[in-house]
C-alpha positions as CSV (number, residue, x, y, z in Angstrom):
1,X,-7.4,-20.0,71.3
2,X,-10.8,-18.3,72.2
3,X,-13.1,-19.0,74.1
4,X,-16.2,-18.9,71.5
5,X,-17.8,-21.1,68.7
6,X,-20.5,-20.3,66.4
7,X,-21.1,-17.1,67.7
8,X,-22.0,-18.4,71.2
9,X,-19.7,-19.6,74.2
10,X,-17.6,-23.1,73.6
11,X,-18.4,-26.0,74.7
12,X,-16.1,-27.5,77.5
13,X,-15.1,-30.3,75.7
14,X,-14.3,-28.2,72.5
15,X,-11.9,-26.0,75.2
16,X,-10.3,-28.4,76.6
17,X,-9.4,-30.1,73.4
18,X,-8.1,-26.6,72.3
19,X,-5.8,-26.9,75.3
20,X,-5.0,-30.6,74.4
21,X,-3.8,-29.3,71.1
22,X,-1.7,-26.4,72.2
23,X,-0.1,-28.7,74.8
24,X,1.1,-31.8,72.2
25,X,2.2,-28.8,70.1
26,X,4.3,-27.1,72.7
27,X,5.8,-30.8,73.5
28,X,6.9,-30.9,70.3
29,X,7.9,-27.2,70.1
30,X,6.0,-25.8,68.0
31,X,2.4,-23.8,67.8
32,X,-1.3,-25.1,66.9
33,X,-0.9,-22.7,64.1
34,X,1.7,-24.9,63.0
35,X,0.0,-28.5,63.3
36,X,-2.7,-27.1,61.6
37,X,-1.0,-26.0,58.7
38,X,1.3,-29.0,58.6
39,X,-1.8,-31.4,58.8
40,X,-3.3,-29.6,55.8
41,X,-0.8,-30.4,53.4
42,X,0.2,-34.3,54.7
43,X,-2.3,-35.0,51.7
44,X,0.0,-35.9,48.6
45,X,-3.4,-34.4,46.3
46,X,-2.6,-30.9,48.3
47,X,-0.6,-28.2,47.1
48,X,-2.0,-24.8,47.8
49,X,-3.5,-23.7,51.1
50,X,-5.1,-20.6,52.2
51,X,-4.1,-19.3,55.2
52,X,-5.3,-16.1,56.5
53,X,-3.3,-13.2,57.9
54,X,-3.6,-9.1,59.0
55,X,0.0,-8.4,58.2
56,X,3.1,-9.1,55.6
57,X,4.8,-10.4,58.7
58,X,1.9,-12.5,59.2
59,X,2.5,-14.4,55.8
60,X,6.6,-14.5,56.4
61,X,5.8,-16.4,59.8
62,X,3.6,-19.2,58.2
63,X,5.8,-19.8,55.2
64,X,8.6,-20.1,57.8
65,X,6.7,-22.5,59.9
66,X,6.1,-24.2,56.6
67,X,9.6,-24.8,55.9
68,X,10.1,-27.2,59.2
69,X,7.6,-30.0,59.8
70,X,6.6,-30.9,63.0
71,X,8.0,-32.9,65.2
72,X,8.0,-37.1,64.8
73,X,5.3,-39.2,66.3
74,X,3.4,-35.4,66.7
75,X,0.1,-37.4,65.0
76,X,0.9,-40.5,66.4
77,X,0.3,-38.5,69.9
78,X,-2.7,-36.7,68.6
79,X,-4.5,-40.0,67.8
80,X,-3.7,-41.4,71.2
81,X,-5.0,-38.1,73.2
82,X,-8.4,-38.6,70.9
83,X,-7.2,-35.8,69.0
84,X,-7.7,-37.4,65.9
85,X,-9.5,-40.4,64.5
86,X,-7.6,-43.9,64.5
87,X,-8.3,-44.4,60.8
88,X,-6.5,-41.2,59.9
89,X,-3.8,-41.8,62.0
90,X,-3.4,-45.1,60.5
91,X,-3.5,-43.3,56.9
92,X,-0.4,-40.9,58.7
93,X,2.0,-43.6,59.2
């Protein structure tokens, strides 16, 4: 949730779709962290995914994320708030 990119200051547009993001996810009750893990594995060719973390506790709270997906129509929402392309939400459903 910064406020940087590439070293330099964000776009606007690439902030306000952060806050797009964190909003559907908080509708849904749940993080970014958690969409973004989630939408890694929808995939069927994925099984591993490397996530990073600072702490033990870190790991324990994505693998407990992991164990919950998000809530229903959550991509649906994300392709109708131009938070993701059409064609991939049409590959989600």
């Amino acid at each position: 949730g910064g406020t940087t990119y590439r070293y330099g200051p964000a776009p606007q547009e690439m902030i306000d779709k952060a806050e797009k993001w964190k909003a559907l996810a908080q509708k849904h009750g749940t993080t970014v962290l958690h969409l973004a893990m989630a939408f890694a594995f929808l995939p069927a060719v994925v099984t591993k995914v490397a996530v990073g973390a600072k702490s033990a506790a870190e790991v324990e709270h994505s693998v407990a994320l992991l164990q919950k997906p998000p809530g229903d129509g959550v991509w649906r929402e994300a392709g109708a708030a131009g938070l993701l392309p059409q064609n991939v939400v049409a590959m989600l459903a």
